[in-house]
KELOKOL-86819 format. One record per residue (C-alpha): x, y, z. Coordinates in Angstrom, 1 decimal. Example, Ala and Ser with C-alpha at 12.3 -4.5 7.8 and 13.67 -1.06 7.14 Angstrom:
2
[site [12.3 -4.5 7.8]]
[site [13.7 -1.1 7.1]]
% end
This chain:
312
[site [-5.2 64.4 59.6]]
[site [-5.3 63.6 55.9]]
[site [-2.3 62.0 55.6]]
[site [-3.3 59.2 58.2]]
[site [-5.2 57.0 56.4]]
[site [-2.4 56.8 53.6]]
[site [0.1 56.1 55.9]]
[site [-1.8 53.3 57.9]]
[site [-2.4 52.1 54.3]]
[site [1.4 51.6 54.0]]
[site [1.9 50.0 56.8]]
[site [-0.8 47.4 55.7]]
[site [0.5 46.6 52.2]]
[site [4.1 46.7 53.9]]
[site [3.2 44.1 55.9]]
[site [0.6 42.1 53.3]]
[site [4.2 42.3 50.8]]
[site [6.4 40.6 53.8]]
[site [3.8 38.2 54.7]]
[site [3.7 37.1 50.9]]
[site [7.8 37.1 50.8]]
[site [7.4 34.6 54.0]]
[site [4.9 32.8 52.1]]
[site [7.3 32.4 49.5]]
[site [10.1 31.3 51.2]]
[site [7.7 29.0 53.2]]
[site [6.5 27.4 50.1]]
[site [10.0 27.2 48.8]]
[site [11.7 25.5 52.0]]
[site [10.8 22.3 51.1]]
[site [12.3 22.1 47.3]]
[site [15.7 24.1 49.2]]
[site [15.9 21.2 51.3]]
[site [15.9 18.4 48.9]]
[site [18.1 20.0 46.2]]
[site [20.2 20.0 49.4]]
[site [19.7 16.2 50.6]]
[site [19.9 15.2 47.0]]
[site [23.0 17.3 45.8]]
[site [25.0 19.1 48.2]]
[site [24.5 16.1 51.0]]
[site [26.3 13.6 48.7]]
[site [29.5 16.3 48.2]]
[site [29.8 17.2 51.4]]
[site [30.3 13.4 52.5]]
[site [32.7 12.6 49.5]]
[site [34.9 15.2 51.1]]
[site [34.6 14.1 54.5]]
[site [35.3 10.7 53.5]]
[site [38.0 11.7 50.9]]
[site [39.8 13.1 54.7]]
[site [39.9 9.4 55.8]]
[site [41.6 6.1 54.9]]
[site [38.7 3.7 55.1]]
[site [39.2 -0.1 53.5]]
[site [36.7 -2.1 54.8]]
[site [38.3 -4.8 54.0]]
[site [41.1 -4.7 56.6]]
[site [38.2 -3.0 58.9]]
[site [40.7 0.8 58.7]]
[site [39.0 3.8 59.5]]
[site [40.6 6.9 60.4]]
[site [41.3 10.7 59.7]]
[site [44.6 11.1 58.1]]
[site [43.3 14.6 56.7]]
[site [44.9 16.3 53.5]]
[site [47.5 13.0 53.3]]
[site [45.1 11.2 50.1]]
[site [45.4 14.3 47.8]]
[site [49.0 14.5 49.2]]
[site [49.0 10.9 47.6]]
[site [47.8 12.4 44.1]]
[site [50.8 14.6 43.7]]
[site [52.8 11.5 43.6]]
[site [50.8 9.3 41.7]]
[site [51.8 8.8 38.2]]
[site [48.1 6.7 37.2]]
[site [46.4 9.6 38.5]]
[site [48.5 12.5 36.0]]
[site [48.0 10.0 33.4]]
[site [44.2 9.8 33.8]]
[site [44.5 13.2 34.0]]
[site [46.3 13.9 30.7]]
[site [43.8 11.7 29.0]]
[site [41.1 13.1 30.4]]
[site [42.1 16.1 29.1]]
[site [43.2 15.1 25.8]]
[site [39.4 13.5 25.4]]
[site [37.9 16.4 26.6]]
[site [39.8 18.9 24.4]]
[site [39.2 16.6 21.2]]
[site [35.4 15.9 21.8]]
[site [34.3 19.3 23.0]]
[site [36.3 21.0 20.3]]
[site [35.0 18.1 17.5]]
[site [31.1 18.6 19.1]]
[site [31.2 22.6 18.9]]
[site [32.8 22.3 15.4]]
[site [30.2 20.0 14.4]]
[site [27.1 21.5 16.3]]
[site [27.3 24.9 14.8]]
[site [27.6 23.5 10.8]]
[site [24.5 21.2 11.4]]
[site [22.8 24.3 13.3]]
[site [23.3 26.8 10.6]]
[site [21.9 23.5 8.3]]
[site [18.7 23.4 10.3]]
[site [18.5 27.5 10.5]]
[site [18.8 27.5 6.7]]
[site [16.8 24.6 6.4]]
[site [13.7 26.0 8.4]]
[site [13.1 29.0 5.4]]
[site [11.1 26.6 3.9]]
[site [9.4 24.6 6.2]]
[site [8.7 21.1 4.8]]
[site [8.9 17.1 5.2]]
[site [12.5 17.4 4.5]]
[site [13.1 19.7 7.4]]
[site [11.0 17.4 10.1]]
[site [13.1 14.5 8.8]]
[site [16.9 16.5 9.1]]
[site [15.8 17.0 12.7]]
[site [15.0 13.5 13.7]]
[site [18.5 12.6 12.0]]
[site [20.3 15.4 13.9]]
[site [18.8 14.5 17.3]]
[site [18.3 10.7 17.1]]
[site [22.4 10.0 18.3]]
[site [21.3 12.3 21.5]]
[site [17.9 9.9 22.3]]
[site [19.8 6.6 22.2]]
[site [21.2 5.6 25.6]]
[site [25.1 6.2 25.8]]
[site [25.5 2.6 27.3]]
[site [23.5 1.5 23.9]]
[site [25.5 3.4 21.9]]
[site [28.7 2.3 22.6]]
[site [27.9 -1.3 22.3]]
[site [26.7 -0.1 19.0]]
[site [30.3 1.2 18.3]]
[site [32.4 -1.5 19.9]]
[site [30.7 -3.6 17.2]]
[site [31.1 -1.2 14.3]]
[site [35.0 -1.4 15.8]]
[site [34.9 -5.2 15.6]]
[site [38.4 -6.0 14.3]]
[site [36.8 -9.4 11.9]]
[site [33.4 -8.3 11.4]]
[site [33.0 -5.0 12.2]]
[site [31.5 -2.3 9.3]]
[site [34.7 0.4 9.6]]
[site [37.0 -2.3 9.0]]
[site [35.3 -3.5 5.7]]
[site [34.4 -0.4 4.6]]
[site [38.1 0.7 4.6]]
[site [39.6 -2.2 3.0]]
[site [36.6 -2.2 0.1]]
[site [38.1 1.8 0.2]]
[site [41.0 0.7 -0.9]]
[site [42.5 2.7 2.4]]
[site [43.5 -0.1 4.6]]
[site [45.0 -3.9 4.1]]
[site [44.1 -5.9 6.7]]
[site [43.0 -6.4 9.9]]
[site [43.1 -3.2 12.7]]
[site [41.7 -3.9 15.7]]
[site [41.0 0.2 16.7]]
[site [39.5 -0.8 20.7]]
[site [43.1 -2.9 21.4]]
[site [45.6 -0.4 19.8]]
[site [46.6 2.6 22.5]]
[site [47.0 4.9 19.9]]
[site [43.7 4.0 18.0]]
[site [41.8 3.3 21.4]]
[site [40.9 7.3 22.6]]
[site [40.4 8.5 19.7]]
[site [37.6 5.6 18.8]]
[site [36.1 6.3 22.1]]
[site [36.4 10.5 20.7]]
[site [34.8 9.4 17.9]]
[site [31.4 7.8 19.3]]
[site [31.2 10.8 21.9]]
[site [31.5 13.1 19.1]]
[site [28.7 11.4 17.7]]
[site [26.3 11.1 20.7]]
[site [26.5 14.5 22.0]]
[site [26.9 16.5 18.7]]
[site [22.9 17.2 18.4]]
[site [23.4 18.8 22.2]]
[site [25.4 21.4 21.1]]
[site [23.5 21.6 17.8]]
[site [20.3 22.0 19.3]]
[site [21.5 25.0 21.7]]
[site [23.1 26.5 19.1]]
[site [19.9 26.4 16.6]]
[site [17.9 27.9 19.9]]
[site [20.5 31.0 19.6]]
[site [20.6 31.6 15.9]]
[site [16.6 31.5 16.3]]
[site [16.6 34.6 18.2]]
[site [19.4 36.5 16.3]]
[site [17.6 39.6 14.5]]
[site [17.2 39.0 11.0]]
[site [17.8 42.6 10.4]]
[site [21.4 42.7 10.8]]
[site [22.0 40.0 8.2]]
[site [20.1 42.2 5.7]]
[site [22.1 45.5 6.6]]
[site [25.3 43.4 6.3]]
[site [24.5 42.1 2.9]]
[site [23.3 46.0 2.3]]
[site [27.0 47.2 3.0]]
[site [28.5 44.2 0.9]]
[site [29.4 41.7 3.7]]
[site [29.7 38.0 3.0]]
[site [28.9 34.9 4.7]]
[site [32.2 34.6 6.3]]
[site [32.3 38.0 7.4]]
[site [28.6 37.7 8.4]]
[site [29.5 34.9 10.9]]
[site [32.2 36.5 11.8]]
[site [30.3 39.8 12.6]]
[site [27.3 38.8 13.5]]
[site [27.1 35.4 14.6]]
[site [29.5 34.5 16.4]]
[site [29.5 37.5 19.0]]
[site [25.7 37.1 19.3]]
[site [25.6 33.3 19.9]]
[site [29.0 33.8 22.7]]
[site [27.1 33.4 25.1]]
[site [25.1 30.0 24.1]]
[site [28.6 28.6 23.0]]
[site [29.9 29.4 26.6]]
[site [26.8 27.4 27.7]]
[site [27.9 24.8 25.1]]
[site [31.2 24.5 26.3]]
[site [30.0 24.5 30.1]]
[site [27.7 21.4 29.7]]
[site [29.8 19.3 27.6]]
[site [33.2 20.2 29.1]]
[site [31.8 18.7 32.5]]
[site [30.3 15.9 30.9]]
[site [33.6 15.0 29.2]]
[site [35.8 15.2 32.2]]
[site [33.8 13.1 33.9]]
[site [32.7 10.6 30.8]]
[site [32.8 6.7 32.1]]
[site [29.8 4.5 30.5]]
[site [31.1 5.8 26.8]]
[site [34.6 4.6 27.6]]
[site [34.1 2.0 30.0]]
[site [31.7 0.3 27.5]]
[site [34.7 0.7 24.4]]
[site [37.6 -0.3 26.7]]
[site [36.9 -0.3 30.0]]
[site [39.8 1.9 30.7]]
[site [42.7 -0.6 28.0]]
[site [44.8 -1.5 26.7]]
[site [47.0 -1.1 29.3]]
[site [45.1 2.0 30.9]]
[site [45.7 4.4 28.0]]
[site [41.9 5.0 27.7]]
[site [41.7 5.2 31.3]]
[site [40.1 8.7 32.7]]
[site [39.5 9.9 36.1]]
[site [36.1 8.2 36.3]]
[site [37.5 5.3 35.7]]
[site [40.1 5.4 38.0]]
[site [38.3 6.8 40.8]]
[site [35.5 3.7 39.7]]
[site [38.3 1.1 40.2]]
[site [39.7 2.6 43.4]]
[site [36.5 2.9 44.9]]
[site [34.6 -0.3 43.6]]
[site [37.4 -2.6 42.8]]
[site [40.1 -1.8 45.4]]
[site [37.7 -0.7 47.7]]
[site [39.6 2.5 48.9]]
[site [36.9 4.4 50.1]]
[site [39.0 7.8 51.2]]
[site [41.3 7.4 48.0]]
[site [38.6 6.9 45.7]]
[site [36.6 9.7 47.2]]
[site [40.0 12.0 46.5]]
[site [40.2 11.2 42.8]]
[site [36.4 12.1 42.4]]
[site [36.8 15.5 44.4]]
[site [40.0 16.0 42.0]]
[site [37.7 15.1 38.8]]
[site [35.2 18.0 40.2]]
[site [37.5 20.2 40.9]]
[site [39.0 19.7 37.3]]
[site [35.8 20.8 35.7]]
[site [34.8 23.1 37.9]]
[site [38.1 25.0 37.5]]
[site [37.5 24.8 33.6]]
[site [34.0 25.9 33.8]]
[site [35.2 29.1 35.4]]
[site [38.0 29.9 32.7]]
[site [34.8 30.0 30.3]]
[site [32.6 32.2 32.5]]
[site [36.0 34.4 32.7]]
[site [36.4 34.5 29.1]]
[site [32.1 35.2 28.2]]
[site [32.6 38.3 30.6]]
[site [35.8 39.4 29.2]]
[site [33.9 39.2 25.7]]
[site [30.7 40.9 27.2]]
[site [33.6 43.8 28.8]]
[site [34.9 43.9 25.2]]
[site [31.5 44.4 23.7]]
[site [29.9 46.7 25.8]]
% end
């Protein structure tokens, strides 16, 4: 007899705690739906269409199935792309982490004594990141001008070069120019992240370290660096899939020259798909380029739980 009450008691706040979980989902439908119209709606049609050979041109459409990546293994622009894609990727994102953690450890240091001086160093840090990638190349292709452009003078007044090098129209000089401005753009991304992680490392272990006679080296090293793994993983996630599949930067510099040594796997994919108009092709070199970054995404996730196995 006593025990009634409690029980039907259960059964009502069982059923109010369902009816708030159907709420919830109720509520959530609608935002579930659009990420899926807006994200997963566009992939799944770029792999149905990169199934098909479709050139409106010559009015073709058909299924030929797996036969456009079967194309891929035999194309020598799209390894090409693919090794410079690569090659930017593992120069910028290795340039941008390099880079990101000095000036965070700068700002970290900096915000000890908080100041003018500090609120200036961060609007100098971050101001590459606010200006439009598109605007800052064409800021770049002119600093690259081969007659007028800054680099250029300021090397010959250097003393370093004699003469005239024109960096966008040389394949050797032509990646590494467009390396250069990425580096620039999206170093505060990766400095910003990093700054967020040292921020919530515990002071406490840097004074215990000093206690037993550590140094700085050894402190990063110690301390640091295992702490922050994780945001550098994030780091490398973000950046590595924004490299692989970087277009306006270098399609802005070069537009893919001199004589497709700049050319990626956007750019490709851009010129099959817009210029060539081969739809299912196209469509194939853009499920490649996500593949690519989605299969180096995962060797870092792989590596950040090997660490946190390691650690633990």
């Amino acid at each position: 007899m006593t025990d009634r009450p409690f029980t039907e008691m259960k059964k009502r706040s069982g059923a109010i705690h369902l009816s708030e979980r159907a709420w919830g989902y109720l509520f959530a439908g609608p935002a579930f739906i659009l990420v899926g119209l807006i994200a997963l709606a566009p992939i799944a049609a770029a792999l149905w269409l990169s199934l098909r050979q479709q050139l409106p041109i010559f009015g073709i459409d058909e299924f030929v199935g797996a036969q456009n990546y079967l194309q891929l293994l035999g194309d020598d622009r799209f390894w090409a792309a693919c090794r410079t894609t690569l090659y930017f990727t593992a120069l910028s994102v290795s340039a941008e982490l390099v880079l990101g953690f000095g000036f965070a450890l700068l700002l970290n240091r900096l915000s000890d004594g908080a100041g003018r001086g500090l609120r200036w160093a961060h609007v100098m840090i971050i101001l590459p990141w606010a200006i439009p990638t598109v605007v800052s190349a064409q800021i770049w292709a002119w600093l690259y001008q081969p007659d007028f452009g800054l680099l250029n003078y300021l090397l010959d007044a250097a003393g370093i070069t004699n003469g005239r090098i024109d960096w966008l129209a040389d394949p050797d000089w032509a990646i590494h120019a467009a390396v250069v401005m990425d580096v620039w753009k999206t170093t505060p991304f990766a400095a910003l992240l990093l700054l967020a992680g040292l921020k919530t490392v515990p002071q406490e272990l840097y004074a215990a370290a000093r206690v037993d006679g550590a140094g700085t080296w050894e402190q990063f090293r110690r301390i640091t660096l295992p702490l922050l793994m994780p945001v550098v993983v994030i780091v490398l996630v973000f950046r590595t899939m924004d490299a692989v599949r970087v277009f306006d930067a270098v399609f802005v510099l070069t537009g893919g020259g001199p004589g497709n040594s700049t050319e990626t796997l956007s750019i490709y994919a851009y010129k099959t798909l817009f210029q060539t108009l081969q739809f299912g092709y196209g469509s194939a070199l853009a499920t490649a380029m996500f593949v690519l970054a989605a299969l180096l995404s995962l060797l870092y996730l792989l590596l950040l739980r090997r660490h946190v196995q390691e650690s633990a």
